[in-house]
C-alpha positions in Angstrom: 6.6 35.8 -62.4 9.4 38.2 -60.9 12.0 36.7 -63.3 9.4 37.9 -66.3 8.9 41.8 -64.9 12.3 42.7 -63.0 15.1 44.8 -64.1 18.7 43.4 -63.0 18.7 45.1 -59.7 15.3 44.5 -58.6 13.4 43.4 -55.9 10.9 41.3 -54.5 8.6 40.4 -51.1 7.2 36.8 -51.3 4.6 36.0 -48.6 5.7 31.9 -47.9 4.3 29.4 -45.3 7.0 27.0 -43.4 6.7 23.6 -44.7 7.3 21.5 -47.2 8.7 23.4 -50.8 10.2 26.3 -48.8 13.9 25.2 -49.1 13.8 24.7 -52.8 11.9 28.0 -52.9 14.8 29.8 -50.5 17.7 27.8 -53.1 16.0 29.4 -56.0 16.2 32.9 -54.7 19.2 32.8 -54.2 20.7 31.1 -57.3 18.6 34.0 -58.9 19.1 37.2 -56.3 22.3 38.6 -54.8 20.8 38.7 -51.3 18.2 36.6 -49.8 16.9 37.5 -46.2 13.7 36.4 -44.3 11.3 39.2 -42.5 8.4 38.8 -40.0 5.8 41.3 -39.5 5.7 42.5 -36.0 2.0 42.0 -36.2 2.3 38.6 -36.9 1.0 36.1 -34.6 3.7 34.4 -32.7 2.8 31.1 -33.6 1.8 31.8 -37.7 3.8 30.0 -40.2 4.2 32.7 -42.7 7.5 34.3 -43.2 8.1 37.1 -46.3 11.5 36.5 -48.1 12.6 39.6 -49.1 15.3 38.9 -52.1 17.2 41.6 -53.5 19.6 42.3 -56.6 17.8 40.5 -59.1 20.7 38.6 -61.9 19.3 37.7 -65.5 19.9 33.9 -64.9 
């Protein structure tokens, strides 16, 4: 959906789960973004799965 309502430049905070499909998911950022990092809530529980990926610098692929 991000590739249908970004500008080149844009940006975007994907809530994710570790486990299986979050490598290809991570790859495709950043075949499509200029910079691809992870962030963690400091509320998050210790233990949780979930990660944000926080991709930057949307490129019209």
């Amino acid at each position: 959906m991000a590739g249908r309502v970004l500008k080149p430049g844009g940006s975007t905070l994907i809530k994710t789960f570790r486990g299986a499909g979050l490598q290809e998911l991570v790859a495709s950022a950043r075949r499509q973004y200029g910079k691809v990092e992870f962030a963690r809530p400091a509320a998050s529980r210790a233990r949780s799965p979930e990660l944000y990926l926080l991709a930057r610098d949307y490129r019209m692929v």
